[in-house]
C-alpha positions in Angstrom: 0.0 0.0 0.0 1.2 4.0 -1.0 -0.7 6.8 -0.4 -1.2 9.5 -3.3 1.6 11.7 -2.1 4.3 8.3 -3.4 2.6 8.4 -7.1 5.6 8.5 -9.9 5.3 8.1 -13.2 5.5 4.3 -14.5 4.6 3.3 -10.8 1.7 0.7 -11.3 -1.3 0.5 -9.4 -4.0 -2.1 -8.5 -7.5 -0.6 -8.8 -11.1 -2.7 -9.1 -8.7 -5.8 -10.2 -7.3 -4.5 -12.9 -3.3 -2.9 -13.5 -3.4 0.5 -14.0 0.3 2.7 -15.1 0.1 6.3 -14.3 1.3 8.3 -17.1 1.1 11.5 -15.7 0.5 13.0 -12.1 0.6 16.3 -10.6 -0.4 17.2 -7.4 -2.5 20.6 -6.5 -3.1 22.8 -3.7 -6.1 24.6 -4.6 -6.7 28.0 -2.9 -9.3 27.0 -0.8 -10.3 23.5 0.2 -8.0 20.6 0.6 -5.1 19.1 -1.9 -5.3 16.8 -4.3 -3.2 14.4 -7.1 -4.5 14.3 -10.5 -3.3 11.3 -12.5 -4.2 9.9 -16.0 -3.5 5.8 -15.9 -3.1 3.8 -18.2 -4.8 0.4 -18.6 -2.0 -2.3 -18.6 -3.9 -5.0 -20.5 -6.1 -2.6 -22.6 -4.2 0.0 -23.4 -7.1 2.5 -22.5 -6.0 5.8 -20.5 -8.4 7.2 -18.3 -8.2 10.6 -15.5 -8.3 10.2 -11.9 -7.9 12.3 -9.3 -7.1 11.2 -5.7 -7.8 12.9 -2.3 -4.3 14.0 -0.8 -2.8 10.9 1.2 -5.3 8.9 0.2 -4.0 4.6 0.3 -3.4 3.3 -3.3 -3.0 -0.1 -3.4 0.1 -0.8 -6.1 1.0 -3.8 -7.8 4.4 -5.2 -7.9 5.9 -5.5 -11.2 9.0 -7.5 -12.2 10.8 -6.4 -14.6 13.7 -9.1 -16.2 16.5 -9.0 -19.3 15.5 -11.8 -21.4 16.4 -12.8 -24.7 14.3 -13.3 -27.4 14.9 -17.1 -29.1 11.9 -17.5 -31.6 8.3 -17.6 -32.8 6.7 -21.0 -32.5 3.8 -19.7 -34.9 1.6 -19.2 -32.3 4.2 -17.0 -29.3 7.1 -15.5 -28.7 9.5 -18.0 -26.7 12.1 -15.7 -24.7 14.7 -17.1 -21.7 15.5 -15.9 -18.9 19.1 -14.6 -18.9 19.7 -15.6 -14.9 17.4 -18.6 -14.2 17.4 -19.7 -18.2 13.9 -20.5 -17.6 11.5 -20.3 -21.1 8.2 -18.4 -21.0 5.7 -17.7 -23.8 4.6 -15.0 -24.5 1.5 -14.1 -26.5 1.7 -12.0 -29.6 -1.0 -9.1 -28.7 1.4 -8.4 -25.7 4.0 -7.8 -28.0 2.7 -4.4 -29.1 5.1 -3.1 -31.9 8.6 -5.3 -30.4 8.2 -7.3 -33.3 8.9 -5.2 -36.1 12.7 -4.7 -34.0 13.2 -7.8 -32.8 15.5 -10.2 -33.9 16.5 -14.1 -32.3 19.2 -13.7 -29.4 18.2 -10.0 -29.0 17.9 -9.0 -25.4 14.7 -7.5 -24.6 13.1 -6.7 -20.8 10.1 -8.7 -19.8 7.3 -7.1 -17.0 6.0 -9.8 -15.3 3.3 -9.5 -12.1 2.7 -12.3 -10.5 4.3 -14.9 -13.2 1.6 -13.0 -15.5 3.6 -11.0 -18.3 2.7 -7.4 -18.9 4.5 -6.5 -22.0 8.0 -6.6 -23.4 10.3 -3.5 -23.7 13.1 -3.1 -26.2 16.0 -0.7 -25.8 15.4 2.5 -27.1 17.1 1.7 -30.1 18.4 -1.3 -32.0 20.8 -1.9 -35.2 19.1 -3.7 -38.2 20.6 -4.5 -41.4 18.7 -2.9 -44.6 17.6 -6.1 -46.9 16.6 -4.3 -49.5 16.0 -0.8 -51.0 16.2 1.3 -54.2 19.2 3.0 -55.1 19.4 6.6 -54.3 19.5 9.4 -57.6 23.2 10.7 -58.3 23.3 14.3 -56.9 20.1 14.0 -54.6 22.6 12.9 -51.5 21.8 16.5 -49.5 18.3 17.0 -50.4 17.4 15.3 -46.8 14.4 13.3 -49.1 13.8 10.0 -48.0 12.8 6.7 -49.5 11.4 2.8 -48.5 14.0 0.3 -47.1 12.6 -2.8 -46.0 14.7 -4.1 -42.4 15.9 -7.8 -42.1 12.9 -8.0 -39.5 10.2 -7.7 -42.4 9.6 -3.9 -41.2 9.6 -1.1 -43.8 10.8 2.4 -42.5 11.9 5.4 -44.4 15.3 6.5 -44.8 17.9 9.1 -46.2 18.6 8.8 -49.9 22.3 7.7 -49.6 21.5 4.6 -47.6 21.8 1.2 -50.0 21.1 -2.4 -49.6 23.3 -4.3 -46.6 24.1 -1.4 -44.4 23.6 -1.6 -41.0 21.6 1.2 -39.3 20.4 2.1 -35.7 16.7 2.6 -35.6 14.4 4.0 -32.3 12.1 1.2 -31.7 9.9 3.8 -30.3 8.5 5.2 -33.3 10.9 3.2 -36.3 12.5 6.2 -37.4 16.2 6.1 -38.8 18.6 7.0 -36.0 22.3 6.9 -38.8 24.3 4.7 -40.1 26.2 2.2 -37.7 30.4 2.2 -38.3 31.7 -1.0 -38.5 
């Protein structure tokens, strides 16, 4: 148990059975009448994001999440199969609470697992990741500056745009947050 006063962002919280992330938080101290914390959560298994405000030292109940480095060993068709680096225990791990990993995500990649209660929660990757470009269209002579962009399909399957001077086979980082081209990785 927390009160409102220990709410931080990422903390997750146990409300009418459910797992709730709080996104934001702020507390306020009105002018008149008592304090309060104003959060918007985020449903863990829905995704859904709601507003809630709390009374000022009011008990939370929160919900202990475990978060492990695991790597990522393949897709059985039907999950994603991941070991644990410490324990190398497998789990499964269904492919709706995979969100976008995916489309970044290659075998023996390390990835971190959230896990409550044995249950998992999702699957982070590091903010960003190098892939190799499988395929895309050569760039026009002279257009190397124009800061255009163009299609380059990622050894993952992914398709992301990037700059005009990048060719087939070169390795580049990419944010896994939104799959936009980071640069070029030097071998």
């Amino acid at each position: 148990m927390a009160t409102s006063n220990d709410l931080k962002n990422g903390m997750v919280l146990k409300m009418e059975g459910q797992l709730w992330s709080v996104v934001e938080f702020q507390h306020v101290k009105p002018g008149k009448g008592p304090a309060f914390v104003r959060t918007k959560l985020k449903n863990i298994e829905s995704g859904k994001v709601v507003d809630k405000t709390f009374n000022a030292g009011a008990k939370i109940e929160t919900a202990t999440v475990d978060r492990r480095e695991m790597q990522y060993l393949y897709n059985d068709g039907t999950s994603f199969v991941f070991m644990d680096n410490t324990t190398y225990d497998q789990i499964e791990v269904a492919p709706e609470l995979m969100g976008t990993a995916p489309d970044f995500l290659l075998e023996n990649q390390d990835a971190v697992v959230a896990l409550n209660e044995g249950r998992v929660l999702h699957v982070e990757l590091p903010p960003a990741v190098e892939l190799l470009i499988e395929h895309t269209d050569p760039g026009l002579q002279g257009d190397r500056s124009s800061g255009g962009t163009k299609p380059a399909m990622l050894e993952t399957g992914k398709e992301i745009h990037v700059p005009l001077f990048i060719s087939t086979g070169e390795k580049i980082k990419v944010d896994t947050r939104d799959g936009s081209y980071l640069g070029r990785v030097k071998a």
